[in-house]
C-alpha positions in Angstrom: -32.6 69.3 -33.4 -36.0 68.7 -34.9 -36.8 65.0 -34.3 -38.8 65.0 -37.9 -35.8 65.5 -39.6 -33.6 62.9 -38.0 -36.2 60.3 -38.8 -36.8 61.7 -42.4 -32.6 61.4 -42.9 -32.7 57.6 -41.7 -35.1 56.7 -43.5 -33.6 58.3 -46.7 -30.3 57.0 -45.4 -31.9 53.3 -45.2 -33.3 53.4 -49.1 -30.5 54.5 -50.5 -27.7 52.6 -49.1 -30.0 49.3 -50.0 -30.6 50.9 -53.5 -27.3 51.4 -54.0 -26.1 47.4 -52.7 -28.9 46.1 -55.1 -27.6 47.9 -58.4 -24.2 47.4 -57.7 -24.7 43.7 -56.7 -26.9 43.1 -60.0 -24.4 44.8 -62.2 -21.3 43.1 -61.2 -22.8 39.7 -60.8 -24.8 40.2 -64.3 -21.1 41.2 -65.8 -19.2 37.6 -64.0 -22.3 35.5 -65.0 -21.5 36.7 -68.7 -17.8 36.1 -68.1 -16.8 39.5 -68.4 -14.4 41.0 -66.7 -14.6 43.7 -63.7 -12.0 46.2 -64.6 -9.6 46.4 -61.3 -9.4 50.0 -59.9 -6.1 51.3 -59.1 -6.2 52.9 -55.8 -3.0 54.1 -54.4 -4.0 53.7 -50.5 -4.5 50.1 -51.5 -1.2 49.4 -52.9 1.3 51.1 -50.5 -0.9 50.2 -47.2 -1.1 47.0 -45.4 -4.5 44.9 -45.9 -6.4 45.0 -43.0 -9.7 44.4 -44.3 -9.9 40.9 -42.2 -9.2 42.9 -38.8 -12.7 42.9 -36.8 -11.2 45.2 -34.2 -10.7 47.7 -36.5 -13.5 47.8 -38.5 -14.9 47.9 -34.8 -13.0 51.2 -33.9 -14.0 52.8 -37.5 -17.5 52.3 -36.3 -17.2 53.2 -32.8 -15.8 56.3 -34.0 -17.5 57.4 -36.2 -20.7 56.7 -34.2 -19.3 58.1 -31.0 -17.4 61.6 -32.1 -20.2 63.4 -32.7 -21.7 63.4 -29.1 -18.7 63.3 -27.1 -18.0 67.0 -27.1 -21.4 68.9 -25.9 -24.6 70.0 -27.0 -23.1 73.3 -29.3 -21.2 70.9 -31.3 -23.6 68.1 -31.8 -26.1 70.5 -32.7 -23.5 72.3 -35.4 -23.2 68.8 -36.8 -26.2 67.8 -37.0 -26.9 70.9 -38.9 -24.7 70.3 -41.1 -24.6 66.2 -41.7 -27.9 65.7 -43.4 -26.9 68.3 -46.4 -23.3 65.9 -46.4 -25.0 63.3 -46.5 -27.9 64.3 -49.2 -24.9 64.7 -51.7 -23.2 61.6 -50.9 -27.1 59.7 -51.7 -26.4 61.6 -55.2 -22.7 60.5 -55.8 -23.4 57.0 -54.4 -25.9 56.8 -56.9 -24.1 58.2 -59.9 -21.2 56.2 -60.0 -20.9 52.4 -58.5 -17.1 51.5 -58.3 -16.0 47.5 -58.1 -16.1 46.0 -54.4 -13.3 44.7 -52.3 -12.3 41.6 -53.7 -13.1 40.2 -50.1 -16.2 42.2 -49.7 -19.4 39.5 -49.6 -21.6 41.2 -51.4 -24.1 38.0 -51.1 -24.1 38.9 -47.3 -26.5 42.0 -46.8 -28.0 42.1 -43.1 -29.6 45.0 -41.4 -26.7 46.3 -40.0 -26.1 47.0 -43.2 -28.5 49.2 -44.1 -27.1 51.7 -41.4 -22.8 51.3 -41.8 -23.2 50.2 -45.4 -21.4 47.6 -47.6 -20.0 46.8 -50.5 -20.5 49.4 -53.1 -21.3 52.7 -51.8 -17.8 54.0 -52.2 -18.1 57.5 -53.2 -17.7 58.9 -51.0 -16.9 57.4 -47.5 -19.6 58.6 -45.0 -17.7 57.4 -41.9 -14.8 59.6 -42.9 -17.5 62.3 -43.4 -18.9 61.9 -40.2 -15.1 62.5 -38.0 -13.9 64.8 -41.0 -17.0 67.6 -40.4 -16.7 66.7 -36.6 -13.1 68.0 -36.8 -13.9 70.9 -39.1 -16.6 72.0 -35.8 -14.1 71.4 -33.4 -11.2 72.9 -35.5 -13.7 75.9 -35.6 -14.5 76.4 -32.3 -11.3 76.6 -31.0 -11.8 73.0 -29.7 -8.6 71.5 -31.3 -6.1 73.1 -33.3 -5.2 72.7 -36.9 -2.2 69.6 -36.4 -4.8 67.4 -34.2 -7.5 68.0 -37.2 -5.1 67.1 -39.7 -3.9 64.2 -37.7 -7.0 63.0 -36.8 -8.4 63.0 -40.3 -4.9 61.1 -41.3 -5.1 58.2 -39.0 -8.7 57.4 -39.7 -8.0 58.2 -43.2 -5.6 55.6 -43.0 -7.4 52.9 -41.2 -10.6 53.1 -43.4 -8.2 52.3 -46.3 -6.5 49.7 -44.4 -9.5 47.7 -44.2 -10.5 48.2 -47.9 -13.6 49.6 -47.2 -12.8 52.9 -49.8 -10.7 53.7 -52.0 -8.7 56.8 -51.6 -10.6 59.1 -53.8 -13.6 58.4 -51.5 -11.9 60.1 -48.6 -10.7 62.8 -50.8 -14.2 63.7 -52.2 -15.8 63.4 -48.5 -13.6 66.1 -47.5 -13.6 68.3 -50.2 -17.7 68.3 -50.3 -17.6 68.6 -46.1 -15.1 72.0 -46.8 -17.9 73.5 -49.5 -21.1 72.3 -47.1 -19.2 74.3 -43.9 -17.1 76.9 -45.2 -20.4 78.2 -47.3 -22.7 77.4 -44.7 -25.2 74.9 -46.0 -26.6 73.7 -42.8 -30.1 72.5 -42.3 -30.3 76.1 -40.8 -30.2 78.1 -44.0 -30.6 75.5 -47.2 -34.0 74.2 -45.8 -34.7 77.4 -43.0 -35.1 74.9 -40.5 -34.9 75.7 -37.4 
């Protein structure tokens, strides 16, 4: 994979993820220093599942995992991903940006750090990049003949599950991560053939 482009992505990744914080922080703080009210979202992950959004070894694990899956099963599927992940992530940078839902009520949106600016924080909800991340891992794996179809679904259930146990997304974030990962791979829009990089 062409080193260029990896550094091009973070760098995009890094703007955008702070762009996003600052005009989500300034619109919601400009709307409670004018008393107004913040609409609450209903999300239906986040009223039938527990809250875990205080549980550090979980939000570990989402990390971890999401961090890890991609280079635990060899070269041809990290380089499949990897063609594929920067086009996922160039349209979440586009919805991201489009639409800024409400934080987590427990969500410090006062406390941006640099880590930040790589896992992201408290409004860039649609769509869930983490869940991107394993989802279009699964789809590689699923595809070559890696896993079946009951461990992908599985897989993207439980992690499904514990992103929206720690209150991180709401559920339509998980739903629109897959459905854009199923148009990028199913029609091909790697790096490979939207760019003709190589």
């Amino acid at each position: 994979m062409n080193t260029v482009i990896i550094i091009i992505f973070f760098v995009l990744h890094v703007i955008f993820t702070y762009s996003v914080h600052v005009n989500g922080y300034l619109f919601y703080k400009g709307r409670e220093e004018s008393k107004k009210i913040t609409p609450k979202v209903y999300d239906i992950g986040a009223k039938y599942l527990p809250d875990l959004s205080n549980n550090k070894y979980l939000e570990m694990a989402i990390h971890s995992i999401s961090l890890v899956i991609p280079f635990i099963f060899g070269k041809e599927i990290r380089n499949e991903y990897f063609n594929y992940i920067p086009i996922v992530f160039l349209i979440r940078y586009l919805f991201t940006s489009l639409t800024i839902l409400p934080k987590d009520k427990k969500c410090n949106d006062e406390e941006f750090s640099l880590i930040n600016l790589i896992i992201g924080h408290c409004y860039d909800k649609i769509f869930s990049g983490h869940f991107a991340i394993v989802n279009i891992t699964l789809l590689i794996l699923l595809n070559y003949g890696k896993i079946g179809m009951l461990e992908a679904i599985l897989g993207n259930f439980i992690f499904g599950t514990m992103i929206l146990m720690l209150r991180h997304h709401y559920t339509i974030d998980l739903f629109v991560a897959f459905l854009v990962n199923l148009v990028v791979y199913q029609n091909d829009l790697g790096l490979d053939r939207v760019f003709k990089i190589n």
